[in-house]
C-alpha positions as CSV (number, residue, x, y, z in Angstrom):
1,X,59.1,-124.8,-92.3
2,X,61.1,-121.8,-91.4
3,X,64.0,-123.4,-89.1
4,X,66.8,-125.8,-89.9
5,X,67.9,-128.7,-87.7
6,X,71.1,-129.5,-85.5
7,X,70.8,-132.7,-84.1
8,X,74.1,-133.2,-81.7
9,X,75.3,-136.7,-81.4
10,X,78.9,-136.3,-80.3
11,X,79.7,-136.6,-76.2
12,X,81.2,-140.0,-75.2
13,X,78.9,-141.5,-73.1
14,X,80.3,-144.2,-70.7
15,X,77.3,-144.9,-68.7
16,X,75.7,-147.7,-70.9
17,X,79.7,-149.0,-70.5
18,X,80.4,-151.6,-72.9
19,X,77.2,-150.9,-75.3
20,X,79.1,-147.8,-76.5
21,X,82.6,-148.6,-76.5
22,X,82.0,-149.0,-80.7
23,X,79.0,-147.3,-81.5
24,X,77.8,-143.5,-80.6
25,X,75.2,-143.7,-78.3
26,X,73.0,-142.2,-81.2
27,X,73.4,-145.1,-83.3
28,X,72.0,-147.3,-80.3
29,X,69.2,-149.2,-81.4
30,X,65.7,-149.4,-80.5
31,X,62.4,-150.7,-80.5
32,X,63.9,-154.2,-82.7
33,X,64.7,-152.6,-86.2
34,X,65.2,-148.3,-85.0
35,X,68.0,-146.6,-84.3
36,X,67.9,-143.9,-81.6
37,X,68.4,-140.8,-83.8
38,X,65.9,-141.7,-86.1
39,X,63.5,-140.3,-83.6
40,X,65.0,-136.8,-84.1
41,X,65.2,-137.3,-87.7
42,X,61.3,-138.1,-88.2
43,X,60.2,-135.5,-85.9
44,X,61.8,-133.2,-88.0
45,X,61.2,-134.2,-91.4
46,X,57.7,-134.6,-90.1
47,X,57.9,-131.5,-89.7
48,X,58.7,-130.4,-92.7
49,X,62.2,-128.7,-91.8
50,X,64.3,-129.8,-95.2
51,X,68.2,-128.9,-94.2
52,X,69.3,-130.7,-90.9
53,X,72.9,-131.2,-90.1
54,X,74.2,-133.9,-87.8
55,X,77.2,-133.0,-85.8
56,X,79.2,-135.9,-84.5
57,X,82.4,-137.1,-82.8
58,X,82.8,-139.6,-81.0
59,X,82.9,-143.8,-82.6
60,X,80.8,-141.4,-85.5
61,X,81.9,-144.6,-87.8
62,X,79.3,-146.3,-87.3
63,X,76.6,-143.6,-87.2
64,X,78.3,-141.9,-90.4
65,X,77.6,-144.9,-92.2
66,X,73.8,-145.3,-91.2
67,X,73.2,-141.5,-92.3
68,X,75.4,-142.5,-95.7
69,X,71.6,-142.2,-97.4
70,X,69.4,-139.6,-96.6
71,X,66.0,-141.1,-98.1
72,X,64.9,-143.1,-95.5
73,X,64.0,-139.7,-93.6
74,X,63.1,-137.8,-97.1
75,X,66.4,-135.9,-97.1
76,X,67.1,-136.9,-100.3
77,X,66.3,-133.5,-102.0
78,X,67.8,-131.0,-104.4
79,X,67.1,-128.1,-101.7
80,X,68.3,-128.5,-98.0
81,X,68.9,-132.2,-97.1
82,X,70.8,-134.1,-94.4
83,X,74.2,-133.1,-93.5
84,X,77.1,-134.9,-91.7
85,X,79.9,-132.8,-89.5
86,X,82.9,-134.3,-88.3
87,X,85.7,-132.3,-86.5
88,X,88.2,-132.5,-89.2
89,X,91.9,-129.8,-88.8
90,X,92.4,-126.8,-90.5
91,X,94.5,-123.6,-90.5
92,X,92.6,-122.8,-88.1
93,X,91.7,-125.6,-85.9
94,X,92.7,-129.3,-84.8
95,X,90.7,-129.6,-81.8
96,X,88.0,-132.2,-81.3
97,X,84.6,-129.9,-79.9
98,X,85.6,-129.2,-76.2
99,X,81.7,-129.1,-75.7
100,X,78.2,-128.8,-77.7
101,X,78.9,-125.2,-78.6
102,X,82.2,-125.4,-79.8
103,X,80.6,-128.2,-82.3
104,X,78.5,-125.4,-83.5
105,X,81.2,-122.5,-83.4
106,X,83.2,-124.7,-85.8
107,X,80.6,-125.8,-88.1
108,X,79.3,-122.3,-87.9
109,X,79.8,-122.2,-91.7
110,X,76.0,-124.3,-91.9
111,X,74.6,-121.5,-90.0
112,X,75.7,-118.3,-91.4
113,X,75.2,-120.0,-95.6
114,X,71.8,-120.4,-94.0
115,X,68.2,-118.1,-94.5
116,X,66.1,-119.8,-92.3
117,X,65.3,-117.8,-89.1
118,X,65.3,-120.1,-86.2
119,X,67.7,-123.1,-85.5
120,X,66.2,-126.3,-83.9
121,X,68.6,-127.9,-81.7
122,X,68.3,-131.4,-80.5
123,X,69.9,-134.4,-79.3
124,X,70.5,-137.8,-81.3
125,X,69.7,-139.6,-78.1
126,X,66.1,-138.4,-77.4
127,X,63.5,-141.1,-78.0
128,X,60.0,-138.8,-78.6
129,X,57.8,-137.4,-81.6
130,X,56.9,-133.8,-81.2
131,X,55.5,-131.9,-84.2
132,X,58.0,-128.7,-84.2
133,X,55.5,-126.7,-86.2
134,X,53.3,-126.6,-82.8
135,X,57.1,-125.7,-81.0
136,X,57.9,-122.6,-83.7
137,X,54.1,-121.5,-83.4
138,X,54.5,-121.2,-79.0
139,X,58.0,-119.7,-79.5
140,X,56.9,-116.8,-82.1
141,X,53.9,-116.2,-79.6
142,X,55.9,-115.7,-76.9
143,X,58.2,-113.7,-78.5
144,X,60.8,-115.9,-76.7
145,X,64.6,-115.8,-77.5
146,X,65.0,-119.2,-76.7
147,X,62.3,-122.2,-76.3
148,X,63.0,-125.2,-74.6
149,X,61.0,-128.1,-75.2
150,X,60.4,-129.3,-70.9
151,X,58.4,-132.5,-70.1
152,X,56.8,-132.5,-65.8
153,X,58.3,-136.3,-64.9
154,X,56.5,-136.2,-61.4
155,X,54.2,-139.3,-62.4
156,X,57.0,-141.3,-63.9
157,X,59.4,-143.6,-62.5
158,X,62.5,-141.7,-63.6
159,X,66.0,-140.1,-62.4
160,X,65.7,-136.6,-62.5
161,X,69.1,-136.6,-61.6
162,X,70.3,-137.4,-65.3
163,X,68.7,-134.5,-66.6
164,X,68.6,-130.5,-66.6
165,X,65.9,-129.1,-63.8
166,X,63.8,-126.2,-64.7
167,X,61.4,-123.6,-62.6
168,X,58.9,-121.7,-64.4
169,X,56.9,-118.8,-63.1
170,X,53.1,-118.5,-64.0
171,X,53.7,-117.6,-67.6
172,X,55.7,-120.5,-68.4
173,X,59.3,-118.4,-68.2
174,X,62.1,-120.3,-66.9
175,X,63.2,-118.5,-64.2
176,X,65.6,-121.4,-63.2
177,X,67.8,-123.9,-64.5
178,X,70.0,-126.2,-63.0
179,X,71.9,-128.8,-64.5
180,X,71.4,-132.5,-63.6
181,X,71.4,-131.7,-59.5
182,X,72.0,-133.9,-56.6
183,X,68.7,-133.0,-55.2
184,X,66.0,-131.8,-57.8
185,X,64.3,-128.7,-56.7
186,X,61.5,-129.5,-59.4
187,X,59.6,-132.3,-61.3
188,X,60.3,-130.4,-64.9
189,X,63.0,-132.0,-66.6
190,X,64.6,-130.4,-70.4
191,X,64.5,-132.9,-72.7
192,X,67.6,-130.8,-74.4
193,X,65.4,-129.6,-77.8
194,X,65.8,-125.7,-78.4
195,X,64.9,-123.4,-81.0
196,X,66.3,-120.3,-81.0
197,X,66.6,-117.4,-84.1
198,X,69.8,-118.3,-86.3
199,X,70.9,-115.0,-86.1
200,X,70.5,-114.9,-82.1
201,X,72.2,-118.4,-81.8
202,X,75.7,-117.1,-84.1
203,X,75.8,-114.3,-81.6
204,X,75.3,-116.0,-78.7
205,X,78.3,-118.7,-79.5
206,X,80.5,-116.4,-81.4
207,X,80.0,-114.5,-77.8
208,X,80.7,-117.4,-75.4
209,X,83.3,-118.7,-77.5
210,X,85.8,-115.6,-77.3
211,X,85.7,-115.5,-73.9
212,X,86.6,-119.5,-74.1
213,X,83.3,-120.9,-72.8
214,X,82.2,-123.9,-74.7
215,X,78.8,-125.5,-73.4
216,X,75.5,-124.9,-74.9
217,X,73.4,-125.4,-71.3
218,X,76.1,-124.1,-68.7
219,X,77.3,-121.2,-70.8
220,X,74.1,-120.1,-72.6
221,X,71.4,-121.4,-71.2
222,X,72.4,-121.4,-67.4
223,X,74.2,-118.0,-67.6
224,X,71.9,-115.7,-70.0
225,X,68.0,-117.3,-68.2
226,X,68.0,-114.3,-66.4
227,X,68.9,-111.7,-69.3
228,X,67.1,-113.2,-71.7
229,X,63.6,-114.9,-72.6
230,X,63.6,-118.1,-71.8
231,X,60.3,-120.0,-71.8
232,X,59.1,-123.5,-71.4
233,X,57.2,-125.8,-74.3
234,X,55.3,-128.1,-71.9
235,X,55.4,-131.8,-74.2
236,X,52.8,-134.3,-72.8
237,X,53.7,-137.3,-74.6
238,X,56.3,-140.0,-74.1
239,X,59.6,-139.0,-74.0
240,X,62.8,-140.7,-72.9
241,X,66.4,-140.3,-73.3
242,X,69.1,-143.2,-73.0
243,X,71.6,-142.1,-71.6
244,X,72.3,-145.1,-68.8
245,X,72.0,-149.1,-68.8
246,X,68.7,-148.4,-66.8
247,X,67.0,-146.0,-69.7
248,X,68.3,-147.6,-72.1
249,X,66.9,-150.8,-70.8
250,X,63.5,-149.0,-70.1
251,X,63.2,-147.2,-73.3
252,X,63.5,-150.2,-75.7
253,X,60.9,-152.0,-72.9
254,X,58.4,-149.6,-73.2
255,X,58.2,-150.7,-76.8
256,X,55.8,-153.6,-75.7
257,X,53.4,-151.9,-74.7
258,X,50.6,-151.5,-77.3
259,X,49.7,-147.5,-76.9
260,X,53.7,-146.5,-77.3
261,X,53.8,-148.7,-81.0
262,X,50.6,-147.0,-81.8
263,X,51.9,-143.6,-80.9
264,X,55.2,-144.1,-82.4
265,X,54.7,-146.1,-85.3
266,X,51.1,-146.7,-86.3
267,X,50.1,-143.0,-86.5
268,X,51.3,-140.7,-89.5
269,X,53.0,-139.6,-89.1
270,X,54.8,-141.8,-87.8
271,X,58.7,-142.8,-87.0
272,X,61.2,-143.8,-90.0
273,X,64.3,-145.9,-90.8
274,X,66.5,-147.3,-92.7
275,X,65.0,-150.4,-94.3
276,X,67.4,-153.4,-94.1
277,X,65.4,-156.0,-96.2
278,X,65.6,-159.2,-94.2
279,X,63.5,-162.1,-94.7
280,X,60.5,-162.6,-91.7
281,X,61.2,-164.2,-88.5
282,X,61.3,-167.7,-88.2
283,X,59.5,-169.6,-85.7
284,X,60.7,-173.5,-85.9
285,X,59.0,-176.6,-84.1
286,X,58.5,-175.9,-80.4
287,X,58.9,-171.8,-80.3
288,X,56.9,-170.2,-78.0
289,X,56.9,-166.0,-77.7
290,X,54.2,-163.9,-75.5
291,X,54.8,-159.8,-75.4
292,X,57.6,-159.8,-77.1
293,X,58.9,-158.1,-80.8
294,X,60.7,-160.3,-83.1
295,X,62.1,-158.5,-86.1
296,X,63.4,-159.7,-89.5
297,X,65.9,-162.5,-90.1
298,X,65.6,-164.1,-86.8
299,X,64.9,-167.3,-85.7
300,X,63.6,-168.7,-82.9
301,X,63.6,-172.0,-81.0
302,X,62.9,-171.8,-78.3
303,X,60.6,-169.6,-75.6
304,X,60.8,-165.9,-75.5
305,X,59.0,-163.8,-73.2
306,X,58.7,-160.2,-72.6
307,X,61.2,-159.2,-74.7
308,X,62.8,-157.8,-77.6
309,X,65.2,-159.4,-80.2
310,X,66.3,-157.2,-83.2
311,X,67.5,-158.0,-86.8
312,X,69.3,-161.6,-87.0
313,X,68.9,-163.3,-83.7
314,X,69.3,-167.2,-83.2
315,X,67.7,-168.6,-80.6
316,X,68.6,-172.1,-79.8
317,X,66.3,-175.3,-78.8
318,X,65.2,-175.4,-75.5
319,X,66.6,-172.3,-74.1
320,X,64.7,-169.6,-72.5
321,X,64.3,-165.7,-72.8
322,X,62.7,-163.1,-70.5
323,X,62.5,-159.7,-70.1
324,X,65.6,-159.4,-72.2
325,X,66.9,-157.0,-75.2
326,X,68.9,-159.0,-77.7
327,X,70.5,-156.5,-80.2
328,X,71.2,-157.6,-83.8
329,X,72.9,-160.8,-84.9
330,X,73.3,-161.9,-81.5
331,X,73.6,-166.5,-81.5
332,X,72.1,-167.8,-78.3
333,X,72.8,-171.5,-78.3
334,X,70.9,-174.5,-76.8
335,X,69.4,-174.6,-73.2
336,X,70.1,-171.3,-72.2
337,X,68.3,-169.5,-70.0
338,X,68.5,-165.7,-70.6
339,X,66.9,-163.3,-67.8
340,X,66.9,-159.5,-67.7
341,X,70.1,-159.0,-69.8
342,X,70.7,-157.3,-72.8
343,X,72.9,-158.9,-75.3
344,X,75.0,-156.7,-77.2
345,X,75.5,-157.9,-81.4
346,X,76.8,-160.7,-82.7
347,X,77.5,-161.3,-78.9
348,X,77.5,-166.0,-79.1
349,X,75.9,-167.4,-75.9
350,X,77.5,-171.5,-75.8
351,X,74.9,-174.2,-75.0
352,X,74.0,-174.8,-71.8
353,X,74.8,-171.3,-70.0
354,X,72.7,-169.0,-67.8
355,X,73.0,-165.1,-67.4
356,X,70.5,-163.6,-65.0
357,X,70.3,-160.1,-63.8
358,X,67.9,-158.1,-62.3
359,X,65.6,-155.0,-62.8
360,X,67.7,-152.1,-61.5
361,X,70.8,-154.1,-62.3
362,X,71.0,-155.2,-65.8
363,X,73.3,-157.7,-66.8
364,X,75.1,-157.0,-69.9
365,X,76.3,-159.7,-72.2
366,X,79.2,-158.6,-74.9
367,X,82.0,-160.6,-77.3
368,X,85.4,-159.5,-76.2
């Protein structure tokens, strides 16, 4: 394909509260063995775009170390491949990215040692699958300057609040952009994917950033929509981003129903990552699961209902689970009843105790 990719994962995000105070929220995990940014990854090796570069900050440790092999998502190649950026200090520089273009301004470097013409930008946090051949294609048609990927959320249950609001004339040209408002002027949300031309995108942030402006959606986006072409890519399939306890929550739920596997995971192509090589779950003596996805390495005792348990999960005799997440080597003890929490790893519940929340106030369940 003739783009490369940006994928930015490095805001602190202290909405999902303790979930990320040790992991970047693109390192969240989802769906019982995923991680968040492999959604962005296989859309865009999918794709066919071979040189991506991940741009991270913030508790990157984690994240860093997931990416440390590029061959779950086909990176692993002699030309293009997957690329890590930290802010590091030179002669030049020892800030940390005062916003998501000044993480491009000082990795700049990746863009101008590049030849493909356009630049896909997206976040590590968006769960979706959108072929960005079809994107490129509607972009070059339009003879846009900048695409962004838009998704109508007025027949779903969702905050527009969290998100940037866009108005489009007839021809699909946004003619207005606001940035998550108090009061939503419009159903059409941006689910924060762009391309743009390389050469477009260096000017544009070499631009912004002499005159010390630093944000990719107030300071290009909002401020050039009338001066330059901006249209709207109208995506009609599931999309989501986590960015609070209540997406989060919803995003990894949604994963029980049948139609978002398929979609996601049962059609090529489909969503990759990194393999982790545990043994099946284990269902002992008196288990008992309906709608629920039980991943590798756990086992199970008791009854689980409606709900999710990742890689490594105990679940004791007797004790009860519903409409719950339970993240990766969490230990759930005996006769415990467990309802509408999420559990973060290697988080030990004791015998005997009860943790109930409630839909639209989750309780969350952590180790200090």
């Amino acid at each position: 394909m003739r783009a490369l990719g940006i994928i930015l994962t490095g805001g602190k995000n202290d909405r999902l509260h303790e979930l990320t105070e040790k992991r970047a929220l693109a390192a969240m995990p989802i769906a019982g063995c995923y991680r968040a940014i492999d959604f962005s990854l296989s859309s865009m090796t999918n794709s066919d775009i071979k040189k991506v570069a991940v741009i991270t900050q913030y508790n990157s440790r984690s994240l860093i170390e997931y990416l440390s092999s590029s061959k779950w998502w086909d990176f692993g190649r002699k030309q293009g491949g997957l690329f890590t950026f930290s802010p590091y200090k030179t002669h030049d520089s020892s800030l940390w990215y005062r916003g998501s273009a000044d993480a491009i301004y000082q990795n700049i470097d990746y863009l101008k040692n590049s030849h493909e013409p356009y630049a896909i930008i997206s976040s590590g946090d968006a769960i979706c699958h959108i072929d960005y051949n079809k994107v490129l294609q509607y972009h070059v048609d339009k003879r846009a300057d900048i695409t962004i990927v838009c998704k109508d959320l007025s027949n779903e249950n969702q905050d527009l609040r969290r998100f940037g609001i866009v108005q489009l004339d007839n021809d699909n040209r946004i003619i207005d952009f606001e940035e998550k408002p108090l009061e939503p002027q419009s159903s059409i949300i941006s689910t924060g994917i762009y391309i743009i031309r390389r050469r477009l995108l260096i000017e544009l942030i070499e631009e912004i950033l002499s005159q010390e402006r630093y944000d990719f959606v107030n300071d290009i986006i909002i401020r050039y929509r009338k001066k330059k072409k901006i249209f709207a890519y109208m995506h009609d399939e599931y999309f989501n981003s986590i960015g609070d306890i209540d997406a989060y929550y919803k995003g990894n739920m949604d994963f029980l129903e049948k139609q978002n596997r398929d979609y996601f995971f049962r059609k090529f192509p489909y969503i990759s990552s990194k393999v982790q090589d545990e043994p099946p779950a284990k269902y002992n003596y008196g288990a008992v699961v309906s709608n629920s996805l039980i991943s590798g390495g756990s086992i199970v005792n008791g009854k689980v209902n409606n709900s999710i348990l990742f890689r490594k999960v105990f679940i004791g005799e007797n004790s009860i689970v519903n409409n719950s997440i339970i993240l990766d080597g969490a230990y759930i003890g005996n006769d415990c009843y467990i309802e509408n929490c999420i559990v973060d790893s290697q988080a030990v519940i004791n015998d005997g105790c009860t943790h109930k929340g409630r839909i639209g106030k989750i309780k969350i369940i952590v180790n200090r």
